[in-house]
PyMOL Python script that loads the backbone (N, CA, C, O; Angstrom):
from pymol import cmd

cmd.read_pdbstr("""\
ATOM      1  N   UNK A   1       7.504  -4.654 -15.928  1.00  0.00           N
ATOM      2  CA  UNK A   1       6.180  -4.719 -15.367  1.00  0.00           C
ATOM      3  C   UNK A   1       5.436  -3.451 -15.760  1.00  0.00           C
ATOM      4  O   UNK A   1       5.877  -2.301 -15.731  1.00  0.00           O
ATOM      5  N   UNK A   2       4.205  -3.875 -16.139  1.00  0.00           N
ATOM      6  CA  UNK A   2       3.745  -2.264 -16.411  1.00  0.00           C
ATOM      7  C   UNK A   2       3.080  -2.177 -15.005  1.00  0.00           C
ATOM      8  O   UNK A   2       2.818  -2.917 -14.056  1.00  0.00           O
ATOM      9  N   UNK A   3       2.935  -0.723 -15.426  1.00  0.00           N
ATOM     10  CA  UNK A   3       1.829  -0.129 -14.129  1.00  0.00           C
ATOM     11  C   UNK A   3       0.525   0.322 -14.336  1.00  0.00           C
ATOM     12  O   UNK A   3       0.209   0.956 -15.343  1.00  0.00           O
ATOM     13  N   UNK A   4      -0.315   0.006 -13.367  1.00  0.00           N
ATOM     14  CA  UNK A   4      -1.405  -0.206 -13.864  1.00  0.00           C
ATOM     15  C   UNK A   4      -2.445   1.304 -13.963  1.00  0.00           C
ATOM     16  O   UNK A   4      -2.160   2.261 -13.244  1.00  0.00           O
ATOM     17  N   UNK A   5      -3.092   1.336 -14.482  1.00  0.00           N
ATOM     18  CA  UNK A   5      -3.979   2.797 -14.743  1.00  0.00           C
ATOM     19  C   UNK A   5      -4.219   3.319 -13.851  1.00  0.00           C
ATOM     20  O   UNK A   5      -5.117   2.897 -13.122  1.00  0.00           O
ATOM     21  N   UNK A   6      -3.332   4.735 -13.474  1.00  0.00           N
ATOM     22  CA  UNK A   6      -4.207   4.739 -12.037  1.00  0.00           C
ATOM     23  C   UNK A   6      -4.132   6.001 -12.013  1.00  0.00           C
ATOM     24  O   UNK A   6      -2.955   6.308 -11.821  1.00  0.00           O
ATOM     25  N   UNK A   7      -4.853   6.989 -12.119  1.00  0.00           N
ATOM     26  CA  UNK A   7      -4.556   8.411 -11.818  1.00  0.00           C
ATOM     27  C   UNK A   7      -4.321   9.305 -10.759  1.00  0.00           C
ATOM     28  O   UNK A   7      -5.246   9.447  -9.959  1.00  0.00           O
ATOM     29  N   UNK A   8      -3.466   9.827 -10.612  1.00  0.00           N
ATOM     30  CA  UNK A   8      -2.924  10.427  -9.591  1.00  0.00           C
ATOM     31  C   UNK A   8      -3.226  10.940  -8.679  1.00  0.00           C
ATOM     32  O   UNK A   8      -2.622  11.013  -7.609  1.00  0.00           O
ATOM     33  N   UNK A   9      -4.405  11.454  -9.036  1.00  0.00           N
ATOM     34  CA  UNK A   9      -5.138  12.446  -7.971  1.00  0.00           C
ATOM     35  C   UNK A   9      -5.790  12.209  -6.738  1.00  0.00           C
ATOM     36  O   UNK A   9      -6.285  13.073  -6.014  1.00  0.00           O
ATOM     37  N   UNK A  10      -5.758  10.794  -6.508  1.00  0.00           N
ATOM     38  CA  UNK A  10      -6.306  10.236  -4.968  1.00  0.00           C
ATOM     39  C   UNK A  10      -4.610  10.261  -4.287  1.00  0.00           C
ATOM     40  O   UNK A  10      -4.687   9.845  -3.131  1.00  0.00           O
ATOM     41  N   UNK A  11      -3.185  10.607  -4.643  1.00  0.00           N
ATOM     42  CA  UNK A  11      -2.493  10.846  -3.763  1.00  0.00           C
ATOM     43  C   UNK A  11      -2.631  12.307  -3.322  1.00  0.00           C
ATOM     44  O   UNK A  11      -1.864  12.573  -2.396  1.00  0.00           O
ATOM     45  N   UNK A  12      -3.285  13.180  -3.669  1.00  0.00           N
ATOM     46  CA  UNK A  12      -3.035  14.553  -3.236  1.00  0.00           C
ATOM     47  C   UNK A  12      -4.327  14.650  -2.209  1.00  0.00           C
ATOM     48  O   UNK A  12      -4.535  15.687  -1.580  1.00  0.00           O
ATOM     49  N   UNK A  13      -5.115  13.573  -2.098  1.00  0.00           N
ATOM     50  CA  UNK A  13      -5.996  13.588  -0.671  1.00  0.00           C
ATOM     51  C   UNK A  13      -5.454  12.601   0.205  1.00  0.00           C
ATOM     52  O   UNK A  13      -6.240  11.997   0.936  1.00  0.00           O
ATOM     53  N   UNK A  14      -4.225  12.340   0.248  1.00  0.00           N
ATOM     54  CA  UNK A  14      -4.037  11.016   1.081  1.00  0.00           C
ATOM     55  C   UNK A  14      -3.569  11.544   2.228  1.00  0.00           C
ATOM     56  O   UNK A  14      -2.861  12.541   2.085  1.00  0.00           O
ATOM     57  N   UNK A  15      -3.801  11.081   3.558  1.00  0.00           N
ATOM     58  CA  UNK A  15      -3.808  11.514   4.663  1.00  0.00           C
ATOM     59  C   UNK A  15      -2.135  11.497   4.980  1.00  0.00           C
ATOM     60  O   UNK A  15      -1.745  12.121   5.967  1.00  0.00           O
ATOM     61  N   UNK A  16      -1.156  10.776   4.132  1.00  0.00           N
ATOM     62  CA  UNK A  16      -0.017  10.873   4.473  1.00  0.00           C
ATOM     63  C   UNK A  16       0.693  12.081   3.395  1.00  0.00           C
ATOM     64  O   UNK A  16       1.923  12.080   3.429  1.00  0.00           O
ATOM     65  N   UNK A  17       0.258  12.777   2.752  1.00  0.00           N
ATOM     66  CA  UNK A  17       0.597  13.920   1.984  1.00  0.00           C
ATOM     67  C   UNK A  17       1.571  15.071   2.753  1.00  0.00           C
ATOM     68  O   UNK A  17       1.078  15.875   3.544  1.00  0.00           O
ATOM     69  N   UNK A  18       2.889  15.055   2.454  1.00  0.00           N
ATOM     70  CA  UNK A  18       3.532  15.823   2.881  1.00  0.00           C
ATOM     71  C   UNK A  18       4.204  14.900   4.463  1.00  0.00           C
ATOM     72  O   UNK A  18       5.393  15.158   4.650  1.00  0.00           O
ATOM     73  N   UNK A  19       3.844  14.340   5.073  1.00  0.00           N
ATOM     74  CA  UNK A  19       4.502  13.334   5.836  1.00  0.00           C
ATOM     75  C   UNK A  19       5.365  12.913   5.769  1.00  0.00           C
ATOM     76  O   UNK A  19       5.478  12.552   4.598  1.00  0.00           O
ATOM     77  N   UNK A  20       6.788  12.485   6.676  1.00  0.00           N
ATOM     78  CA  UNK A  20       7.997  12.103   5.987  1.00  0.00           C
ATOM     79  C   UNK A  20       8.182  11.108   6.063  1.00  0.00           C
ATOM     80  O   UNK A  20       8.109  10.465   7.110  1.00  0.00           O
ATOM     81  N   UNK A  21       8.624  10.466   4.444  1.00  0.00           N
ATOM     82  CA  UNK A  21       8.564   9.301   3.962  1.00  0.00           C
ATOM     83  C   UNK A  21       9.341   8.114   4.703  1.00  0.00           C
ATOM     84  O   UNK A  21       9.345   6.966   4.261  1.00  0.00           O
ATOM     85  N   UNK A  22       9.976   8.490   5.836  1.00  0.00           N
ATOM     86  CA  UNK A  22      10.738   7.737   6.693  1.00  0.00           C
ATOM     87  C   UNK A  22       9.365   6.603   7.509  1.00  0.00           C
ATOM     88  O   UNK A  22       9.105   5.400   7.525  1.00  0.00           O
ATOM     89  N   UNK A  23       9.010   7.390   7.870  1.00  0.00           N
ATOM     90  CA  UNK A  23       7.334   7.171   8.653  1.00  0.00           C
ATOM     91  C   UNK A  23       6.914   5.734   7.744  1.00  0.00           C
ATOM     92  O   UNK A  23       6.351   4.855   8.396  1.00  0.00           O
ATOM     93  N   UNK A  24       7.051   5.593   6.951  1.00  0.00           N
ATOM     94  CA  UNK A  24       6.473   4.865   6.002  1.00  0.00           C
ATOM     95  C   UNK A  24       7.405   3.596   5.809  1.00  0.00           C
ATOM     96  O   UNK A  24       6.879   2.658   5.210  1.00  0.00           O
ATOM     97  N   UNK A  25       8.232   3.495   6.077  1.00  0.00           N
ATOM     98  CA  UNK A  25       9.397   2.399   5.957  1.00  0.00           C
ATOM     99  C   UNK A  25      10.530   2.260   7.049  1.00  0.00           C
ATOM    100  O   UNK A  25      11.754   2.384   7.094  1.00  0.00           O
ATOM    101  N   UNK A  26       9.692   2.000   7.744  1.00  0.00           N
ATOM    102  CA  UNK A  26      10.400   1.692   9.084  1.00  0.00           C
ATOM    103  C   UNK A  26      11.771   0.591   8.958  1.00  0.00           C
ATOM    104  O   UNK A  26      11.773  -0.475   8.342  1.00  0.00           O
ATOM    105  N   UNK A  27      12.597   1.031   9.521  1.00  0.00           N
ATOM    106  CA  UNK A  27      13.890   0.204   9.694  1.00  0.00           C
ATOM    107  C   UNK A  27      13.514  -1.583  10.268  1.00  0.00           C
ATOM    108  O   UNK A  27      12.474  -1.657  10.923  1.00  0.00           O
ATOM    109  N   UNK A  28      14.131  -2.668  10.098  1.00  0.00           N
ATOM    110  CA  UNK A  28      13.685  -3.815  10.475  1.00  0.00           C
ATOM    111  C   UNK A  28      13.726  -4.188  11.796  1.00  0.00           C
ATOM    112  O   UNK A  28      14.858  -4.131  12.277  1.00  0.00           O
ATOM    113  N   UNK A  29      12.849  -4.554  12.539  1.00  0.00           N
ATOM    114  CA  UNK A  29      12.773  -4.131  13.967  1.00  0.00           C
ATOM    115  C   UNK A  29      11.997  -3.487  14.227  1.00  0.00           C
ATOM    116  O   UNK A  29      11.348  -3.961  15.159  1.00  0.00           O
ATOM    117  N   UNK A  30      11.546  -2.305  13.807  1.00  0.00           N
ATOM    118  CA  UNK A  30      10.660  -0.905  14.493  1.00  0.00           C
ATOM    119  C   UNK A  30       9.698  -1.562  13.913  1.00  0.00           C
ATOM    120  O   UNK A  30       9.542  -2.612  13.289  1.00  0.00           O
ATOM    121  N   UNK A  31       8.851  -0.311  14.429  1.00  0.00           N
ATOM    122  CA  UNK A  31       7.486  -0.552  14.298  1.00  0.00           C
ATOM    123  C   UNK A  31       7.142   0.255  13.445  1.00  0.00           C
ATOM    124  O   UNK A  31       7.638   1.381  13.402  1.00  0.00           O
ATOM    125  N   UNK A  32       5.730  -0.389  12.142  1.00  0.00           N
ATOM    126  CA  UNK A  32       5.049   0.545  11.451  1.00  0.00           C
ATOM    127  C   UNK A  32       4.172   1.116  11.866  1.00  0.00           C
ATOM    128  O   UNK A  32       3.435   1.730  11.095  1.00  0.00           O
ATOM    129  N   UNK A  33       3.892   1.107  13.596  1.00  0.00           N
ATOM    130  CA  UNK A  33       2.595   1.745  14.289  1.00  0.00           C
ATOM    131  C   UNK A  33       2.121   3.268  13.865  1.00  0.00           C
ATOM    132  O   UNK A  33       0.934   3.517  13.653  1.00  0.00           O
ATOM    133  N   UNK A  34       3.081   4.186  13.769  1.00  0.00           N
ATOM    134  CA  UNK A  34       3.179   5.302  13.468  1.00  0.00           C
ATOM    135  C   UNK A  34       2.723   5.553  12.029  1.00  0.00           C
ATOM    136  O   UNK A  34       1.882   6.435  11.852  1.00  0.00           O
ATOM    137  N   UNK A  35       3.186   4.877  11.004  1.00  0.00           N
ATOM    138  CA  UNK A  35       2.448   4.807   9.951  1.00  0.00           C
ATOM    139  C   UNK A  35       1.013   4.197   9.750  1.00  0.00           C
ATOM    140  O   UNK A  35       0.127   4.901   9.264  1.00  0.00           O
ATOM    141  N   UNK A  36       0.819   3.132  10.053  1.00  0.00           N
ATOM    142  CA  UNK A  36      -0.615   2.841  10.201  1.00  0.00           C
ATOM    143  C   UNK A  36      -1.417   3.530  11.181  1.00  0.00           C
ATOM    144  O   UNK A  36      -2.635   3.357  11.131  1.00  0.00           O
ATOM    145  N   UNK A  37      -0.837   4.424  12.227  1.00  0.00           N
ATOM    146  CA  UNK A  37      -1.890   5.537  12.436  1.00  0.00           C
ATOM    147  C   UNK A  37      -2.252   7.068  11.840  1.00  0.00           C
ATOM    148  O   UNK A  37      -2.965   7.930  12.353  1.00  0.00           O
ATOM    149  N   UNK A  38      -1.490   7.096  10.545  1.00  0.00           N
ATOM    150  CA  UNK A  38      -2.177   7.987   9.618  1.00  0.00           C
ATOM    151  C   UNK A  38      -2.332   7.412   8.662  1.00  0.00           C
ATOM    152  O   UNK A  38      -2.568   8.235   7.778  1.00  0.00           O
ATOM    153  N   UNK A  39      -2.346   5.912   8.082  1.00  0.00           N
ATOM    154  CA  UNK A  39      -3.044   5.551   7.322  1.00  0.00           C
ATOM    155  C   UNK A  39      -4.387   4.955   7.820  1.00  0.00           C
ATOM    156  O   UNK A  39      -4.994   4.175   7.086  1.00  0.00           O
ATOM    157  N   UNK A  40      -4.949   5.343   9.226  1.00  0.00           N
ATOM    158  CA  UNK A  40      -5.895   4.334   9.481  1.00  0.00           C
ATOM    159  C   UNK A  40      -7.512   5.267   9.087  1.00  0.00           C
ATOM    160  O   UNK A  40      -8.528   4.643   8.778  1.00  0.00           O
ATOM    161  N   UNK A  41      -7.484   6.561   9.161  1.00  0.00           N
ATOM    162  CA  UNK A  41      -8.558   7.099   8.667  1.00  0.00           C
ATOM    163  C   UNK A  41      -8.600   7.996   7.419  1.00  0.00           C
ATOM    164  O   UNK A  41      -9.266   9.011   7.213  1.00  0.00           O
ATOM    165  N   UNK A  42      -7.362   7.102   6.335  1.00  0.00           N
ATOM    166  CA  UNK A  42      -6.929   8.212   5.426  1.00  0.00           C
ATOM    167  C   UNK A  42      -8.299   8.184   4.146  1.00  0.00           C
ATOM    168  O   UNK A  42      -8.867   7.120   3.897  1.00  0.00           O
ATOM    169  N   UNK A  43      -8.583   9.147   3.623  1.00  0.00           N
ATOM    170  CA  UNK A  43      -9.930   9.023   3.041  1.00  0.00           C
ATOM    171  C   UNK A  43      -9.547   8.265   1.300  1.00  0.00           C
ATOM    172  O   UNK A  43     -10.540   8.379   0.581  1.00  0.00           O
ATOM    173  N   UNK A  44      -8.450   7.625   0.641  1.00  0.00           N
ATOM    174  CA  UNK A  44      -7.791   7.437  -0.451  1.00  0.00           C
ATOM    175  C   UNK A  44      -7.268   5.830  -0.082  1.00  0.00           C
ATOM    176  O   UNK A  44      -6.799   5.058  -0.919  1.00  0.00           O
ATOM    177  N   UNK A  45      -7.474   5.516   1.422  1.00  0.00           N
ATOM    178  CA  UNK A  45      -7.238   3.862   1.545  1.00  0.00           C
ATOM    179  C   UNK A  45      -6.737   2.832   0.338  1.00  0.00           C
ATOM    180  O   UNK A  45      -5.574   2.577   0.026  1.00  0.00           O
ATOM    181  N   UNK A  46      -8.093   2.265  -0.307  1.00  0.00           N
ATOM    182  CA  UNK A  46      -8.715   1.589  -1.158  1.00  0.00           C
ATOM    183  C   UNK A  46      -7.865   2.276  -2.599  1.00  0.00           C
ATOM    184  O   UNK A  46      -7.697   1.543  -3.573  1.00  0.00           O
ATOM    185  N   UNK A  47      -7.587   3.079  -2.609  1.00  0.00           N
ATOM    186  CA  UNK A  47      -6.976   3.527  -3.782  1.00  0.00           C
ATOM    187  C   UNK A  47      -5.494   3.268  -3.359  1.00  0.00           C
ATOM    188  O   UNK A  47      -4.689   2.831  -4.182  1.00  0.00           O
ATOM    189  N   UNK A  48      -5.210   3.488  -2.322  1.00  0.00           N
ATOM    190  CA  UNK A  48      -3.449   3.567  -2.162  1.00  0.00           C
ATOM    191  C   UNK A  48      -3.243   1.936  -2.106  1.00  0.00           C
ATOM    192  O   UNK A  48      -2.250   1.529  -2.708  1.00  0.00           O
ATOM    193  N   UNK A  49      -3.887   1.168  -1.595  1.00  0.00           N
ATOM    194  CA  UNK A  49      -3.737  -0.576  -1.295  1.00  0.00           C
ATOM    195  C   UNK A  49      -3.640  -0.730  -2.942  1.00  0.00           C
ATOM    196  O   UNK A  49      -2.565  -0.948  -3.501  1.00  0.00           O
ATOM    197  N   UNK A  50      -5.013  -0.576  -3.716  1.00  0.00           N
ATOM    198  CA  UNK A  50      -5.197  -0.753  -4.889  1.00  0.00           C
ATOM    199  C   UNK A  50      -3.320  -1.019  -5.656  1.00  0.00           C
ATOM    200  O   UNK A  50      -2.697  -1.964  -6.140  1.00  0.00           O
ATOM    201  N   UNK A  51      -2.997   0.748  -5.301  1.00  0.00           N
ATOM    202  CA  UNK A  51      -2.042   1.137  -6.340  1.00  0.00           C
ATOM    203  C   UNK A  51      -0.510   0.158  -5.570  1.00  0.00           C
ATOM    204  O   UNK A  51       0.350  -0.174  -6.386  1.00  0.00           O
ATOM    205  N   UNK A  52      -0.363  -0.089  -4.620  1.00  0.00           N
ATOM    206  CA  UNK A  52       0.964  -0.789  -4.144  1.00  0.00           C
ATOM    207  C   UNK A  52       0.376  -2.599  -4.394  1.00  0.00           C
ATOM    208  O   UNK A  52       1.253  -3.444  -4.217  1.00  0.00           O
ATOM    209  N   UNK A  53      -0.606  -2.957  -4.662  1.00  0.00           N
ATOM    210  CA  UNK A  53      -0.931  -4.122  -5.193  1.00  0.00           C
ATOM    211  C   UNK A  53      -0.358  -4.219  -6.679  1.00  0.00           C
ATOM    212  O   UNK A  53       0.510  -4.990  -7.089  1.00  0.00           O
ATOM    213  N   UNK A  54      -1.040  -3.271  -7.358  1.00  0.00           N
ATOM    214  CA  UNK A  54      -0.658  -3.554  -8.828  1.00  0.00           C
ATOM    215  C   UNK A  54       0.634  -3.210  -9.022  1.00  0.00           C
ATOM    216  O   UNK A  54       1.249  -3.841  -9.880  1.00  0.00           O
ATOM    217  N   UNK A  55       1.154  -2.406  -8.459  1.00  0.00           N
ATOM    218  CA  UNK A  55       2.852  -2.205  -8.798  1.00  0.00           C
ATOM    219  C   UNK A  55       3.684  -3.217  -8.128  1.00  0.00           C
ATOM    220  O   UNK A  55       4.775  -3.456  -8.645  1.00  0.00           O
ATOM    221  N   UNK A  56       3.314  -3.907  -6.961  1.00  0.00           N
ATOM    222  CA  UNK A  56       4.505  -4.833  -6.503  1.00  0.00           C
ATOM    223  C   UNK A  56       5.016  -4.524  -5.204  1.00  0.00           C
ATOM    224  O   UNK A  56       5.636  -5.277  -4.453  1.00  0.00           O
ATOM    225  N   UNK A  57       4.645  -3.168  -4.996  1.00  0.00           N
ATOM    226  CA  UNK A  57       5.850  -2.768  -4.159  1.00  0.00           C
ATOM    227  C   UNK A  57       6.233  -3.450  -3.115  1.00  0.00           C
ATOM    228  O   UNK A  57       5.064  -3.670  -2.797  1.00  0.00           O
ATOM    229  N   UNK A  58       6.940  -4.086  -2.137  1.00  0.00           N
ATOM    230  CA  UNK A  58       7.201  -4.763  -1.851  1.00  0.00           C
ATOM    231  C   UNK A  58       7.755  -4.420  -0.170  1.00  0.00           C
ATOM    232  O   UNK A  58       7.798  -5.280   0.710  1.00  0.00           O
ATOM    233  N   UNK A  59       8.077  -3.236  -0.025  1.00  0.00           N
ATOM    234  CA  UNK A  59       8.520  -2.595   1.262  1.00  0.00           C
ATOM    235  C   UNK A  59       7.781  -1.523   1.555  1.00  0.00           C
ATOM    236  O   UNK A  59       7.087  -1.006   0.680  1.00  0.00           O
ATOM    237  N   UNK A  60       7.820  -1.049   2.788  1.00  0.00           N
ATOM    238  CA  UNK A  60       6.836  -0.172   2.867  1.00  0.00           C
ATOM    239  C   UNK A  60       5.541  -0.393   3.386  1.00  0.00           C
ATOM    240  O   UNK A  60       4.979  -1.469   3.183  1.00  0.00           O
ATOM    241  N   UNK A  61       4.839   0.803   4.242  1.00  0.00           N
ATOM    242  CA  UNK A  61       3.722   0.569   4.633  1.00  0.00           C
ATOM    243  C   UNK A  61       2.699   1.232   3.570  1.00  0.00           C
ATOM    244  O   UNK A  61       2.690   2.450   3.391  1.00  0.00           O
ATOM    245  N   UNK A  62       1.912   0.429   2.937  1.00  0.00           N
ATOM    246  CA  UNK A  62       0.943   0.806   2.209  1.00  0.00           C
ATOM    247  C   UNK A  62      -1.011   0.782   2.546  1.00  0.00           C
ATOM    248  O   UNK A  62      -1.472  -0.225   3.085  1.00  0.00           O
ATOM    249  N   UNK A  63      -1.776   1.725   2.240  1.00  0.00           N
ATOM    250  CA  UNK A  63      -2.704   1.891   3.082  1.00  0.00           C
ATOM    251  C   UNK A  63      -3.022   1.242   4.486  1.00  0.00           C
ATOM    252  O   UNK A  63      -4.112   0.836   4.890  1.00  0.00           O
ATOM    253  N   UNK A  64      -1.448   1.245   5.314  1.00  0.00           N
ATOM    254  CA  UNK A  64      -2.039   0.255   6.636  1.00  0.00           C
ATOM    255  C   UNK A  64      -1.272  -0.452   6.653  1.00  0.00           C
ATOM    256  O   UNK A  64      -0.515  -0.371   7.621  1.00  0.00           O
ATOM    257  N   UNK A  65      -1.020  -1.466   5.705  1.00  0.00           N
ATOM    258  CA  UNK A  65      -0.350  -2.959   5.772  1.00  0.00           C
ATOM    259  C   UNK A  65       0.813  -2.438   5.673  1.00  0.00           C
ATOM    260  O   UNK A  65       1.234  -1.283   5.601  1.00  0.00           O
ATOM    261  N   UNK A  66       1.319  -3.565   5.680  1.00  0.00           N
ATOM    262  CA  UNK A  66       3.075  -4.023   5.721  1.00  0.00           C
ATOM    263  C   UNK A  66       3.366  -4.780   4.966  1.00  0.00           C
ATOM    264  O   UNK A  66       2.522  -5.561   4.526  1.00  0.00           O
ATOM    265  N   UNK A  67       4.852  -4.813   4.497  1.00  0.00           N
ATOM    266  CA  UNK A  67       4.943  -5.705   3.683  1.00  0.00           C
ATOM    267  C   UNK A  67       4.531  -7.237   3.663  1.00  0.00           C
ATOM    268  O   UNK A  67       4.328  -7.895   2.642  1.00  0.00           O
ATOM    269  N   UNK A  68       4.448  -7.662   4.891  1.00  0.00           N
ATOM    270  CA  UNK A  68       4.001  -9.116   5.627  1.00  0.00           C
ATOM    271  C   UNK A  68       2.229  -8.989   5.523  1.00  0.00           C
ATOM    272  O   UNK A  68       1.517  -9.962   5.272  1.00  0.00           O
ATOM    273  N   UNK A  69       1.872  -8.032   5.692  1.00  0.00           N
ATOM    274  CA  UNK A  69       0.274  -8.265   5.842  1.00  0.00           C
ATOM    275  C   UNK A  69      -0.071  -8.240   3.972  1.00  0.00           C
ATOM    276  O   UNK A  69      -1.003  -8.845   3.443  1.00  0.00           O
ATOM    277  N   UNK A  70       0.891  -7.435   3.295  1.00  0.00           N
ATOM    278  CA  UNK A  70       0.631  -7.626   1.590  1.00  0.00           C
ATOM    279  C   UNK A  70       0.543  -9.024   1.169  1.00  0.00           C
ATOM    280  O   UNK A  70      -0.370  -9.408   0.438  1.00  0.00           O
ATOM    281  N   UNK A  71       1.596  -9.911   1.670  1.00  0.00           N
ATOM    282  CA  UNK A  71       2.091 -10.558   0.515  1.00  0.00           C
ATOM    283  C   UNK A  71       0.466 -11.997   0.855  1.00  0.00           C
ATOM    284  O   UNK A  71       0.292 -12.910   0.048  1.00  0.00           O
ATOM    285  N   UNK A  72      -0.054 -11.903   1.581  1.00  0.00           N
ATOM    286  CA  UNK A  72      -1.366 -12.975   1.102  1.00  0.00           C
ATOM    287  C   UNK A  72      -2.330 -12.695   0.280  1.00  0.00           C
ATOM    288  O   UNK A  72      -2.900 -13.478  -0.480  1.00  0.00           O
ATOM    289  N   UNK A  73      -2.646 -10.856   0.520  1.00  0.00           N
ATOM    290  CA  UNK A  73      -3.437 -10.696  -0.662  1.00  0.00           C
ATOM    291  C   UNK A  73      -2.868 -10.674  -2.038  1.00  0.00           C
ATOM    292  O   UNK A  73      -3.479 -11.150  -2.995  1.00  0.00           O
ATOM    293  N   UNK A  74      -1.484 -10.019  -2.149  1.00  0.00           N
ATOM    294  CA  UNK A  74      -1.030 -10.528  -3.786  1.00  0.00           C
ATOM    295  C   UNK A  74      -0.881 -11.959  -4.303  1.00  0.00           C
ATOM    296  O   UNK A  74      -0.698 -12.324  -5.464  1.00  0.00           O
ATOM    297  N   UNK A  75      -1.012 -12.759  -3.084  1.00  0.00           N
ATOM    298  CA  UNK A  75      -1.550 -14.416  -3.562  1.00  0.00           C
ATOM    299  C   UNK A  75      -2.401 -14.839  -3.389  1.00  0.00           C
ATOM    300  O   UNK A  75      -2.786 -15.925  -3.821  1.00  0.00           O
ATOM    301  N   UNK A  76      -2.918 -14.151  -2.745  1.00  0.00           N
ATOM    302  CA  UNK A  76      -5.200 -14.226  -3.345  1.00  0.00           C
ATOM    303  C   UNK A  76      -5.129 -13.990  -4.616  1.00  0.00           C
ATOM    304  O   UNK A  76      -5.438 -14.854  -5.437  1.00  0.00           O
ATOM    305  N   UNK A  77      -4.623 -12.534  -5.029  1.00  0.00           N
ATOM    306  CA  UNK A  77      -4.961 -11.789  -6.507  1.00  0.00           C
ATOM    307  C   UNK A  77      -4.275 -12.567  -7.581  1.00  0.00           C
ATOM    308  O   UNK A  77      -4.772 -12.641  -8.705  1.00  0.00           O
ATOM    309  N   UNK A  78      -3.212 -13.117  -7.288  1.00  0.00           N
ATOM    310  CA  UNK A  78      -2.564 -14.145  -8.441  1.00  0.00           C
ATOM    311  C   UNK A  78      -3.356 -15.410  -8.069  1.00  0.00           C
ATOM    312  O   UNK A  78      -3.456 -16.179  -9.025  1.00  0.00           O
ATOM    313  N   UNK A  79      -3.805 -15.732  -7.204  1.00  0.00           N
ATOM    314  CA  UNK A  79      -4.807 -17.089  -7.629  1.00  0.00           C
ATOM    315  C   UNK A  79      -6.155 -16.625  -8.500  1.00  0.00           C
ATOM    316  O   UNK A  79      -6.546 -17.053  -9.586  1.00  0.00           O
ATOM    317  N   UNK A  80      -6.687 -15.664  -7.691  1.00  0.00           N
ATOM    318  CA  UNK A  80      -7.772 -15.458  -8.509  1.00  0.00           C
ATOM    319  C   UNK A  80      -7.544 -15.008 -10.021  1.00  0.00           C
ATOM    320  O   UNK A  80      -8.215 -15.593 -10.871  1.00  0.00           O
ATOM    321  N   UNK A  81      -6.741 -14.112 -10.387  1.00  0.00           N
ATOM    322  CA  UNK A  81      -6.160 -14.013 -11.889  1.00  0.00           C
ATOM    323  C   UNK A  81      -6.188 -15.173 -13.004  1.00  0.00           C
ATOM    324  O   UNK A  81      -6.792 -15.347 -14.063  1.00  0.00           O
ATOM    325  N   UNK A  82      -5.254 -15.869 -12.258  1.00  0.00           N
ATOM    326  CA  UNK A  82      -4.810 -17.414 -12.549  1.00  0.00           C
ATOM    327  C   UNK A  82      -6.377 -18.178 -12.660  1.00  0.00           C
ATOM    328  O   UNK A  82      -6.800 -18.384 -13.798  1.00  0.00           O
ATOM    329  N   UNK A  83      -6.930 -18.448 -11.891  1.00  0.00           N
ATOM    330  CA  UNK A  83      -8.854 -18.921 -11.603  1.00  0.00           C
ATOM    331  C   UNK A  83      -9.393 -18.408 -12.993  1.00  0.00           C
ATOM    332  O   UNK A  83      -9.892 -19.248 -13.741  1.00  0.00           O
ATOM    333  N   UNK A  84      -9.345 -17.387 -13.303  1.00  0.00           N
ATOM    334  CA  UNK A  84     -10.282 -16.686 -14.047  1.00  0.00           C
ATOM    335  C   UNK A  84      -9.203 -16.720 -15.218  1.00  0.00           C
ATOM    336  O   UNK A  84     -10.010 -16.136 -15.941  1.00  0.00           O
ATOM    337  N   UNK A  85      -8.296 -16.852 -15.902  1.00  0.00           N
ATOM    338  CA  UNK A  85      -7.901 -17.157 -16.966  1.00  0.00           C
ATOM    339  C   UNK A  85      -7.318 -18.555 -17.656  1.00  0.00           C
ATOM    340  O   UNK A  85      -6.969 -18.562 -18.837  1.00  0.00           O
TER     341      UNK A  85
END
""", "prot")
cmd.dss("prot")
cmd.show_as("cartoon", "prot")
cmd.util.cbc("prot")
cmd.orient("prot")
């Protein structure tokens, strides 16, 4: 899979910078509350969703979401892909 163009520098404003990465991948059961409350006013949002869309990632809380709140928009984005080609 490639990865898609994305330059680095909207992670070094991201409100979870230096945060421990545990926070971010909660065990099954727990809660990602704790993570989605420093991703909820992080100023790099839209860039961090962006970048765990185009890579896949698949676990993990990414700008907010969860892996469960991801997987409809990566099947919006593969319909619409699919639509348009």
């Amino acid at each position: 899979m490639k990865l898609p163009e994305v330059t680095i520098d909207w992670r070094h404003r991201a409100a979870c910078k230096g945060a421990d990465p545990e926070t971010f991948f909660p065990l099954p059961g727990h809660s990602p509350a704790a993570a989605k409350r420093v991703c909820a006013d992080c100023p790099v949002r839209v860039q961090c969703l962006e970048y765990a869309l185009g890579t896949g990632f698949r676990y993990g809380v990414w700008a907010g979401t969860t892996e469960a709140e991801r997987r409809p928009l990566l099947a919006e984005r593969r319909r619409l892909v699919r639509d348009v080609a």
